[in-house]
Backbone bond lengths (Angstrom), bond angles and torsions (degrees), N, CA, C in turn:
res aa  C-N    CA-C-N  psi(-1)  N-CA   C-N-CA  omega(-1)  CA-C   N-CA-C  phi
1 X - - - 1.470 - - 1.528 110.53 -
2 X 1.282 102.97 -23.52 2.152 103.74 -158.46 2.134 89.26 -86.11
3 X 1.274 103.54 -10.16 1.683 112.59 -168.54 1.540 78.61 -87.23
4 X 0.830 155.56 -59.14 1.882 160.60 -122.39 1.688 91.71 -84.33
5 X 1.624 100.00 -63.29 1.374 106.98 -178.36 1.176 116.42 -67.41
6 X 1.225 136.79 2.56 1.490 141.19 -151.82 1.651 89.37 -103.77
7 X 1.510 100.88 -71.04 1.558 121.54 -179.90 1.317 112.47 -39.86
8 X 1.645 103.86 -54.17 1.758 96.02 -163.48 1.664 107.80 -82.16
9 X 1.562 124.01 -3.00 1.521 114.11 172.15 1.675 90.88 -100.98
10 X 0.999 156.37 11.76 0.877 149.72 -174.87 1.790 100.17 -108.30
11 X 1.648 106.65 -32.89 1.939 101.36 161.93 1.492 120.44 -73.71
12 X 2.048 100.53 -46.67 1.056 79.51 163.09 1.626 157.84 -65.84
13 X 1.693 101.70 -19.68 1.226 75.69 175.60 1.284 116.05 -95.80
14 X 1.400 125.79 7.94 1.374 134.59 172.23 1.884 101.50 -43.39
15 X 1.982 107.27 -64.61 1.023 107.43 -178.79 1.609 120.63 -70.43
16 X 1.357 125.82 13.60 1.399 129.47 178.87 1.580 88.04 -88.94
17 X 0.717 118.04 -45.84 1.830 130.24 -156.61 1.331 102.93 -58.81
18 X 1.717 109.38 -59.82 1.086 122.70 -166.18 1.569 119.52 -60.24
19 X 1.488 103.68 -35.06 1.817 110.24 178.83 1.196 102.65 -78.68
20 X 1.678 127.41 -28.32 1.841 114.73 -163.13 1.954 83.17 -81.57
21 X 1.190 124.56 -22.48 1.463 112.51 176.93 1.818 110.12 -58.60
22 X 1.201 91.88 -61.11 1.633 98.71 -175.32 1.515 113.43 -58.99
23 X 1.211 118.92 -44.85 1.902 111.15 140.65 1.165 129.93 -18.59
24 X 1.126 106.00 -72.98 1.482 121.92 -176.09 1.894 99.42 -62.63
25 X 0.898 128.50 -29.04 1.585 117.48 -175.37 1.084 114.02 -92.55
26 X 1.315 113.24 -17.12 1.637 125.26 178.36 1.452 96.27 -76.90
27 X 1.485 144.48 -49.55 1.244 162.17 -141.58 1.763 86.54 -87.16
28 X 1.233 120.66 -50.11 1.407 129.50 178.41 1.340 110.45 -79.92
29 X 1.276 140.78 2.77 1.168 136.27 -179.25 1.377 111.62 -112.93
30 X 1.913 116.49 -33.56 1.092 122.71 155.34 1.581 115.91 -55.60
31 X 1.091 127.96 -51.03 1.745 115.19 170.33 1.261 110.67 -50.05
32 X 1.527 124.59 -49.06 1.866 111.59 -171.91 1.737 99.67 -43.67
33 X 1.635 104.62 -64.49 1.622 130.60 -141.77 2.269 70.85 -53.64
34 X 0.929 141.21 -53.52 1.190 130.86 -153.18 1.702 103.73 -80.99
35 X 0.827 144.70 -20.93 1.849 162.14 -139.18 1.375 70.92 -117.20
36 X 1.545 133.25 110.17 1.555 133.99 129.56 1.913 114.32 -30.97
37 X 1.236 96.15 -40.30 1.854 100.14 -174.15 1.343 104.93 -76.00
38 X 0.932 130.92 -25.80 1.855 157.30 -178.50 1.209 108.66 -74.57
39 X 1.353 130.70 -58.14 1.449 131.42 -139.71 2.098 86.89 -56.48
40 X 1.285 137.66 -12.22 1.655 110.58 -145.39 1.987 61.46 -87.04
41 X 1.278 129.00 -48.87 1.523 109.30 -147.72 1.849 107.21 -59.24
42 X 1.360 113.67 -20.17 1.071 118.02 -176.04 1.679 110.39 -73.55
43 X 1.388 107.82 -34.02 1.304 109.30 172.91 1.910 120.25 -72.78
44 X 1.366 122.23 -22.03 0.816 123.44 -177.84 1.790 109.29 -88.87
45 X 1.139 115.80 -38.36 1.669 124.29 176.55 1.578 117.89 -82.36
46 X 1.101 110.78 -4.58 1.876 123.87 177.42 1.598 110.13 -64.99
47 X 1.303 121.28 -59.72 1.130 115.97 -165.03 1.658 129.79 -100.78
48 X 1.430 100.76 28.15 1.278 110.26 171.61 1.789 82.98 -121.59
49 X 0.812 126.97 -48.82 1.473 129.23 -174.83 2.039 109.37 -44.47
50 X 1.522 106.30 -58.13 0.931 109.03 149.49 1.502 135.86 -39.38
51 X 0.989 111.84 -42.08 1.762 110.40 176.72 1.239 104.46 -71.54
52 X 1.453 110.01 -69.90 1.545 116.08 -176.99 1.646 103.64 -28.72
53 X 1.378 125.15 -57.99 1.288 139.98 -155.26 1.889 98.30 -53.09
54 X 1.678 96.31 -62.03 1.438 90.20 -163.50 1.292 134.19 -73.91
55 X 1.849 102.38 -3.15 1.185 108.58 161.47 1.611 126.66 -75.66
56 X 1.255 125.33 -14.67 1.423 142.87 -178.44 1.632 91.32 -75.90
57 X 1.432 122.98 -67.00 1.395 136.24 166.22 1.654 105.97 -3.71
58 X 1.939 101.03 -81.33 1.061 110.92 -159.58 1.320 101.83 -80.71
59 X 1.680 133.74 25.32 1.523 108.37 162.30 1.439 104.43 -106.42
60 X 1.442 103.33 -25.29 1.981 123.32 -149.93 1.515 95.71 -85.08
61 X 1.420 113.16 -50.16 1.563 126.69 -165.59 1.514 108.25 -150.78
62 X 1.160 111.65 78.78 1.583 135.37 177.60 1.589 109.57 -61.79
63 X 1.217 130.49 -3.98 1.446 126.08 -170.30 1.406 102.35 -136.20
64 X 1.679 112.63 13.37 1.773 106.44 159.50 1.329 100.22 -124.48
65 X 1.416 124.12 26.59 1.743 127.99 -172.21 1.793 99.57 -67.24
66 X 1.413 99.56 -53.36 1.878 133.24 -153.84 2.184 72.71 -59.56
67 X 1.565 107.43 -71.08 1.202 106.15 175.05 1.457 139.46 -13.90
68 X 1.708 107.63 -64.16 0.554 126.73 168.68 1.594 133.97 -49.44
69 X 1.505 117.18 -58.71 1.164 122.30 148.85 1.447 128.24 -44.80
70 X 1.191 100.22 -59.24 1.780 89.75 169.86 1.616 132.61 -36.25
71 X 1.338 100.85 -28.55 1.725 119.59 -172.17 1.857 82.65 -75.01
72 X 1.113 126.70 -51.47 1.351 122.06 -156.87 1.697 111.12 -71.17
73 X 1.426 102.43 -53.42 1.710 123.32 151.82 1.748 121.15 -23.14
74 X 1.577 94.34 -46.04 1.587 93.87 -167.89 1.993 109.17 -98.01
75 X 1.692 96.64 -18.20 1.272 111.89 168.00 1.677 108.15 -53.93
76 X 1.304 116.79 -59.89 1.229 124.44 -173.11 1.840 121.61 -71.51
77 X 1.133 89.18 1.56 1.726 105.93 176.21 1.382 98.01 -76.87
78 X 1.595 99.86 -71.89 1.815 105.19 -168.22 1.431 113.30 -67.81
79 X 1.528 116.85 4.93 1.654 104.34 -165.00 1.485 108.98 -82.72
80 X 1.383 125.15 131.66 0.822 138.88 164.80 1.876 135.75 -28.10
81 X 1.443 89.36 -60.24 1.786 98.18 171.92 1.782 109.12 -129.26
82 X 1.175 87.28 137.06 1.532 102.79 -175.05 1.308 116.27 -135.13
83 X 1.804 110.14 129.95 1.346 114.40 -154.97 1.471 82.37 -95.18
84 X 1.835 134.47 149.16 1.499 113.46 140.95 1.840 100.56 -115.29
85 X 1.311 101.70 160.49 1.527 108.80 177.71 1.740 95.93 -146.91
86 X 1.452 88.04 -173.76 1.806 100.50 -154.49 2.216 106.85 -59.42
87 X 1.248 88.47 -22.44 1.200 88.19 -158.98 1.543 130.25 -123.51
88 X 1.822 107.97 -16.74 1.304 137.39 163.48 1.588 122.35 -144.23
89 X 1.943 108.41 145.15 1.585 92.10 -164.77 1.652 72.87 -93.76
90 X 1.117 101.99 152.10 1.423 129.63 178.85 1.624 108.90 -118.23
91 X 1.273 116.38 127.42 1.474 110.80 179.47 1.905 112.35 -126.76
92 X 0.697 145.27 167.71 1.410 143.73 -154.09 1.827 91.41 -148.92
93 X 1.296 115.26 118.12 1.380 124.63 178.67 1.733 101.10 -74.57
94 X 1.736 109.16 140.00 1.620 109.92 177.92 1.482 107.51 -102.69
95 X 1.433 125.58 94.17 1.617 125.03 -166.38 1.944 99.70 -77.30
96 X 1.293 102.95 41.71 1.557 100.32 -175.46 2.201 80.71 -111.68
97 X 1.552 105.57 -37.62 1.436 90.89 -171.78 1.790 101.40 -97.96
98 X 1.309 93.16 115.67 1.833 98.08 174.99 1.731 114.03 -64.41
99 X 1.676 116.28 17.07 1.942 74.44 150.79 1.596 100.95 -105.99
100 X 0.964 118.20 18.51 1.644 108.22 -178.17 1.603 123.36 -77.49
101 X 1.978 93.33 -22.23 1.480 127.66 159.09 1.375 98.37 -69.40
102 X 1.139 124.81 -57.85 1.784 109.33 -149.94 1.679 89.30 -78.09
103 X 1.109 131.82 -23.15 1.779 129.71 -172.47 1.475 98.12 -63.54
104 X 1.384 116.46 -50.35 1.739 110.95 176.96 0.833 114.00 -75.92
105 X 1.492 129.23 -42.05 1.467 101.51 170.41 1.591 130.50 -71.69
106 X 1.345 112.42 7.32 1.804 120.96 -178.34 1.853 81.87 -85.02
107 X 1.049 126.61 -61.95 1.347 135.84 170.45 1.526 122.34 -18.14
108 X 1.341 99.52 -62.16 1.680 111.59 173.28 1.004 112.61 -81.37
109 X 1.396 150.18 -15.73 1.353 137.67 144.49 1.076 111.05 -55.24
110 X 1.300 135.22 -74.67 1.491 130.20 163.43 1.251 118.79 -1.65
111 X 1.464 125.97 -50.10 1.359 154.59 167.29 1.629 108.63 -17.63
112 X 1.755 70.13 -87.11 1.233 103.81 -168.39 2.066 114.20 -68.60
113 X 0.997 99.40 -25.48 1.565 93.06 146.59 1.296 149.00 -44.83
114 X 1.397 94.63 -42.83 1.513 101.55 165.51 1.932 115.72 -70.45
115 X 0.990 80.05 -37.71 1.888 92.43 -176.82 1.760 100.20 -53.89
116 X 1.519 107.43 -39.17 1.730 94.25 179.89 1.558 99.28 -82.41
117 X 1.121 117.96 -23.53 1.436 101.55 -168.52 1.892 103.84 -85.54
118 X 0.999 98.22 -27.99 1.816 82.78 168.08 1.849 124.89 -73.47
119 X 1.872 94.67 -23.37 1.592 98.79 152.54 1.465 134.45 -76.50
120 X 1.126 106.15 -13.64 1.363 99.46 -168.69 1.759 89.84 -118.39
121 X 0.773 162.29 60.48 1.516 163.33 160.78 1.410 123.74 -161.96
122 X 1.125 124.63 158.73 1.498 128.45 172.22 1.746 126.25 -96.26
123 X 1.659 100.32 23.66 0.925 113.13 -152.25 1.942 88.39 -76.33
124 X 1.623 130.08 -44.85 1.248 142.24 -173.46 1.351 90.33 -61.08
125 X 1.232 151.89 -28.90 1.272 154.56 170.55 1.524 124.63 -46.49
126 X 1.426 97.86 -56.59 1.480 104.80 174.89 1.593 113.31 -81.61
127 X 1.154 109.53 -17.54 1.870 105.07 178.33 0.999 118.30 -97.72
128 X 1.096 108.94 -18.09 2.216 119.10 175.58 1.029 86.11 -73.69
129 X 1.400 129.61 -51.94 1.552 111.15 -152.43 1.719 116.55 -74.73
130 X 1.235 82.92 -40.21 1.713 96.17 -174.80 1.612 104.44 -49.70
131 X 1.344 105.72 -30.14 1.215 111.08 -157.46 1.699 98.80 -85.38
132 X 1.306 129.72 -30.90 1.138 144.34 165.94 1.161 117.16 -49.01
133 X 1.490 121.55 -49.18 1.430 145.59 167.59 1.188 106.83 -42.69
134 X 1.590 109.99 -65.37 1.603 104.97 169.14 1.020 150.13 -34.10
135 X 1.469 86.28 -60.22 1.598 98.07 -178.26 1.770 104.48 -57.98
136 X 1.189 130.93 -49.80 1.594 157.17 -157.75 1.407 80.46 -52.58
137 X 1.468 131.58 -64.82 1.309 132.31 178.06 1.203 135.76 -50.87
138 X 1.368 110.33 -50.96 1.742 128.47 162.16 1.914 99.23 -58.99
139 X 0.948 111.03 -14.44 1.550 102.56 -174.14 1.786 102.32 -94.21
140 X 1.296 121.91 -48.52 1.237 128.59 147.34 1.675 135.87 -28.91
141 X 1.396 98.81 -41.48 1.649 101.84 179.89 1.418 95.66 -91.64
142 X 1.110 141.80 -44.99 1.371 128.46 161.48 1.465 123.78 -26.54
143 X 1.503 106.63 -53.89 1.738 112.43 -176.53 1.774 94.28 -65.12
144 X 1.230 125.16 -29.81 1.357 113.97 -163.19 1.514 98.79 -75.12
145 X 1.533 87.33 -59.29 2.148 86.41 174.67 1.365 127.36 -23.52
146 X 1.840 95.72 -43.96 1.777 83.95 177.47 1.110 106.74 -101.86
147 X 1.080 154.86 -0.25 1.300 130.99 152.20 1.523 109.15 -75.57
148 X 1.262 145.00 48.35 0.947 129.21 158.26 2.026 125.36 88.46
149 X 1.085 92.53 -21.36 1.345 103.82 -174.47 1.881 106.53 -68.15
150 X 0.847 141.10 31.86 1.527 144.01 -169.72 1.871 108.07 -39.52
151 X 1.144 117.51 -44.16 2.020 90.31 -176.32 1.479 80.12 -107.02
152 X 1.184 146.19 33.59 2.092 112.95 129.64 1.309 105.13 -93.44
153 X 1.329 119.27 -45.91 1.741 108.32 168.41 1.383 114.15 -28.22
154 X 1.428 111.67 -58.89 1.860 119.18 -169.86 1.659 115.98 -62.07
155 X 1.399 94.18 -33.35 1.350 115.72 -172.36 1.454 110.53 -61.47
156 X 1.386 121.23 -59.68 1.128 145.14 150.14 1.299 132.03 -12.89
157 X 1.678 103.92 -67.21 1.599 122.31 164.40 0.864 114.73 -66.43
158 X 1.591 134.62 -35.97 1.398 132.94 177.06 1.628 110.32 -67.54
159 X 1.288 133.66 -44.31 1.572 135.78 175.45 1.536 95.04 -61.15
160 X 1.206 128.34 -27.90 1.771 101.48 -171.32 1.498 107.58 -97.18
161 X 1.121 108.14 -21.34 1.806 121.62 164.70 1.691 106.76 -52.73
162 X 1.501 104.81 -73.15 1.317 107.06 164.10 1.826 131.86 -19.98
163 X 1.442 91.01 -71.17 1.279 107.86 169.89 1.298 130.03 -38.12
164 X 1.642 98.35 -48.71 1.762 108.29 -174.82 1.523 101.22 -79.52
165 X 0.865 137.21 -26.80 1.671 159.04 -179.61 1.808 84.66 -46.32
166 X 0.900 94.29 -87.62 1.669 124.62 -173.39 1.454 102.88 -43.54
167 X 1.041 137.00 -39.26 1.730 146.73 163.60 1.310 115.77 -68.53
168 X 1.195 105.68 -21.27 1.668 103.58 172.12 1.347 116.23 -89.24
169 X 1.586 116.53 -38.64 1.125 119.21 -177.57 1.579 105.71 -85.02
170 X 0.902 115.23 2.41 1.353 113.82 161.78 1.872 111.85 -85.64
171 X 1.366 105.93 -40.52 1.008 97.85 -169.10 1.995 119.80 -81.17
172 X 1.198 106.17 -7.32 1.364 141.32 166.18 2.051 109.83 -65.79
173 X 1.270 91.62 -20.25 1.862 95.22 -158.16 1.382 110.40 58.44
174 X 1.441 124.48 38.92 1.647 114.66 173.81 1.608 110.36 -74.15
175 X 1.301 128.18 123.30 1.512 114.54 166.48 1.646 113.60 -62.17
176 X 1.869 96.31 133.84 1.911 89.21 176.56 1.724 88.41 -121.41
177 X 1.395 115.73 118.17 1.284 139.60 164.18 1.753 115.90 -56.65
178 X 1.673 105.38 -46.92 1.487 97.02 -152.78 1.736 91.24 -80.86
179 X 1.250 101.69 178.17 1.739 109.08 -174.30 1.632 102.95 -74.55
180 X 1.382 92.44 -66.42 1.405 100.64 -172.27 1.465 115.38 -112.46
181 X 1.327 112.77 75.02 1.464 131.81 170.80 1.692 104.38 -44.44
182 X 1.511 92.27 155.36 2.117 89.18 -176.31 1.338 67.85 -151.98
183 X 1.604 107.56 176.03 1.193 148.19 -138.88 1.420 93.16 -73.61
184 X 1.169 125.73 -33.23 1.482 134.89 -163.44 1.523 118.47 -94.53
185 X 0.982 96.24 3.86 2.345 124.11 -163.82 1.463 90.75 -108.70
186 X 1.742 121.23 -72.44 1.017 125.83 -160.92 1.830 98.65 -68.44
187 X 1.243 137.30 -43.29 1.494 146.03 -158.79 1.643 97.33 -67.17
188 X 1.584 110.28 -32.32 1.854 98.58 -162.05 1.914 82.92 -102.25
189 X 1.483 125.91 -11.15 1.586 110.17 170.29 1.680 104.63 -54.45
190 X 1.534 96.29 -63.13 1.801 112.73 -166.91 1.652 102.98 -52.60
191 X 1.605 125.34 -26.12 1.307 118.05 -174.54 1.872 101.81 -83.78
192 X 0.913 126.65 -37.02 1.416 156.84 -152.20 1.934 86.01 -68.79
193 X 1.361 101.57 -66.25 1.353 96.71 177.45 1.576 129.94 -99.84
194 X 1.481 102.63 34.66 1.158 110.46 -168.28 1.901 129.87 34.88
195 X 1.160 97.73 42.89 1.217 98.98 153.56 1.722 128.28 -87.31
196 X 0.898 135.48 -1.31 1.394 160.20 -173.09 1.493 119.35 -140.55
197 X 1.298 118.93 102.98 1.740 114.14 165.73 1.221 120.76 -52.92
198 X 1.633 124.19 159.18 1.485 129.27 -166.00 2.022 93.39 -63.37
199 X 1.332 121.16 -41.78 1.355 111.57 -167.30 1.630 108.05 -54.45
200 X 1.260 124.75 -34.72 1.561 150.76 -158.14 1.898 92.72 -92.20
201 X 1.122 126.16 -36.24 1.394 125.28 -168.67 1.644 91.78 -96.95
202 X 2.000 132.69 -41.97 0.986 89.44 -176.43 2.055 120.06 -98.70
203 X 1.404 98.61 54.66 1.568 104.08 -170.16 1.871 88.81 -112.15
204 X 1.059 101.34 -36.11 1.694 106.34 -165.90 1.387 80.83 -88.58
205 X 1.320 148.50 -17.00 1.299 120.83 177.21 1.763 112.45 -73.83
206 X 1.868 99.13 -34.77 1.616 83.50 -166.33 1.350 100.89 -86.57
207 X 1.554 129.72 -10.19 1.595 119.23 167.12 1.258 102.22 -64.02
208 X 1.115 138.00 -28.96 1.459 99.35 171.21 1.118 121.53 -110.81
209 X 1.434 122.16 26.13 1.569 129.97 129.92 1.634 110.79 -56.48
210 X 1.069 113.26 -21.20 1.170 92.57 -176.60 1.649 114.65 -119.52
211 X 1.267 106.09 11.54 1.608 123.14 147.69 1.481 118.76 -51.10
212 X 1.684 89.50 -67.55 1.798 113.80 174.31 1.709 111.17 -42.44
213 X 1.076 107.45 -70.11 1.706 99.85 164.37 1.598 127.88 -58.32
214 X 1.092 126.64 -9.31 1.164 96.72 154.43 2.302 106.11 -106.65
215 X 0.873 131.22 -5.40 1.516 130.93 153.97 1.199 135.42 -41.86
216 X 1.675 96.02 -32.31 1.558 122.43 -144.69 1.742 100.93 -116.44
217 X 0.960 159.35 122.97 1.356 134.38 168.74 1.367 86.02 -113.57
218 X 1.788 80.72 138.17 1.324 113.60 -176.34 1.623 127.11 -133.98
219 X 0.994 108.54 -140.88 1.958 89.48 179.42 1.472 78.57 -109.43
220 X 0.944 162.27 -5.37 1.643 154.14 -148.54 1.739 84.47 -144.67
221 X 1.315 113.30 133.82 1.477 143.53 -152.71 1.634 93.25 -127.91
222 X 1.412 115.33 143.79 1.427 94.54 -177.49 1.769 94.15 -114.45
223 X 1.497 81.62 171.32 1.808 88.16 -157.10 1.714 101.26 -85.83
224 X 1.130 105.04 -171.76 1.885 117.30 163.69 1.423 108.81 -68.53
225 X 1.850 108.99 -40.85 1.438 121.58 -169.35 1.639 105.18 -52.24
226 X 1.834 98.97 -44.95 1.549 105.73 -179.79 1.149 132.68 -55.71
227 X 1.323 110.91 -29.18 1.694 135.67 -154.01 1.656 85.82 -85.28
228 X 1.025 115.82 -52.22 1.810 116.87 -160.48 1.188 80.37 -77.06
229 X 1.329 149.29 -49.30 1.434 122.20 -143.50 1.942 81.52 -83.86
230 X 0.898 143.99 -5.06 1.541 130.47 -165.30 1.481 85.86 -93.11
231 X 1.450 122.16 -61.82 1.155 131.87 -171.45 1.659 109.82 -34.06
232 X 1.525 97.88 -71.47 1.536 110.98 -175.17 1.545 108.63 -51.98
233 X 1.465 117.57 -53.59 1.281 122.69 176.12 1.673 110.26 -37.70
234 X 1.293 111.00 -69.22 1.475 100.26 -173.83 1.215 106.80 -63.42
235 X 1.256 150.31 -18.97 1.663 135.90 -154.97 1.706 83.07 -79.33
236 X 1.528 116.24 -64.14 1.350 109.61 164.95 1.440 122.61 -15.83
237 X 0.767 111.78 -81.09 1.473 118.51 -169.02 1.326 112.01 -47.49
238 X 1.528 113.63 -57.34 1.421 127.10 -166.13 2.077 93.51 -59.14
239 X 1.210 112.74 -10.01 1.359 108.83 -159.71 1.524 108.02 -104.33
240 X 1.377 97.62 -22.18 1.612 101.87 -168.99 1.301 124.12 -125.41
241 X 1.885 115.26 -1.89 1.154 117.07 173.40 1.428 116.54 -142.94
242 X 1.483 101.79 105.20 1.532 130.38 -178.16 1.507 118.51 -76.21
């Protein structure tokens, strides 16, 4: 148990760290965008900053995301010079017209919203942990895998797959109607509203093909090969889609 608590303050404050960073660069990016001599560093550190940003947005404060973008949307209206190339439109903010200033800074408040709301709530509480949980489990069906145990390993990976399934679409606001949604309910919601590309919808389809085989006994036994790819599959997932 004293390892559980160890891990999950050791994410959290990993993820405390990580937003007062992205603060702090936003705070430094607002001085370039204002510094005429500055504005090129502001143009070069904006749009990874931005990404990073709106994904924090859409976990912390899901109903200023739309917001958020819009500030970026309407930035790129008034901007002055605009690069396009083969593969991204790229826009370069003009700190000669001040709302392109007030758009980032509507932005970095936004920001910084989330930063009180991950201080002031227990909301990082319930997702670190869950997420702790997970892993603790995926670490478990592994030990079973090699010892031999193949459908509790599967069994295993498939409930935390499930689970995270179900946390996303929660965290999405997707309505789930059926009672007892399975891996294959929640995968065609997240495809349904495009939160997930077809490559991403058909990977969670065959993990939980390969849930079903080990649930299911059948004349076909599932292998060790299977178990890791279920295993690995969900750690993936659980890792990369919020």
């Amino acid at each position: 148990m004293e390892s559980v608590k160890t891990k999950t303050g050791s994410n959290l404050e990993r993820f405390t760290n990580d937003l007062k960073k992205l603060v702090n660069e936003g705070d430094t990016l607002l001085k370039y965008i204002s510094d005429k001599n500055k504005v090129s560093k502001f143009n070069n550190g904006y749009e990874m900053w931005y990404s990073e940003s709106v994904s924090v947005i859409e976990i912390l404060l899901p109903k200023r995301k739309d917001d958020f973008i819009l500030y970026y949307n309407n930035a790129k209206d008034i901007c002055i010079r605009k690069i396009i190339n083969a593969e991204n439109d790229i826009f370069r903010f003009d700190n000669d017209n001040i709302n392109t200033i007030t758009l980032f800074q509507n932005q970095l408040n936004i920001l910084k919203a989330t930063e009180r709301r991950l201080e002031s709530s227990l909301f990082e509480i319930k997702h670190i942990v869950q997420a702790d949980l997970f892993t603790n489990e995926l670490e478990a069906a592994k030990e079973l895998n090699k010892k031999g145990f193949l459908r509790g390993a599967g069994a295993i990976a498939g409930v935390v797959l499930e689970g995270h399934l179900s946390q996303v679409c929660k965290n999405h606001n997707i309505r789930i109607t059926k009672k007892n949604p399975t891996i294959n309910d929640f995968n065609e919601l997240l495809k349904g509203e495009e939160i997930i590309e077809v490559k991403d919808w058909r990977f969670i389809q065959h993990l939980g093909d390969l849930r079903n085989l080990c649930d299911h006994k059948k004349v076909n036994e599932p292998t060790k090969e299977n178990i890791e790819d279920l295993i690995n599959g969900t750690d993936k997932m659980c890792k990369t889609l919020y």
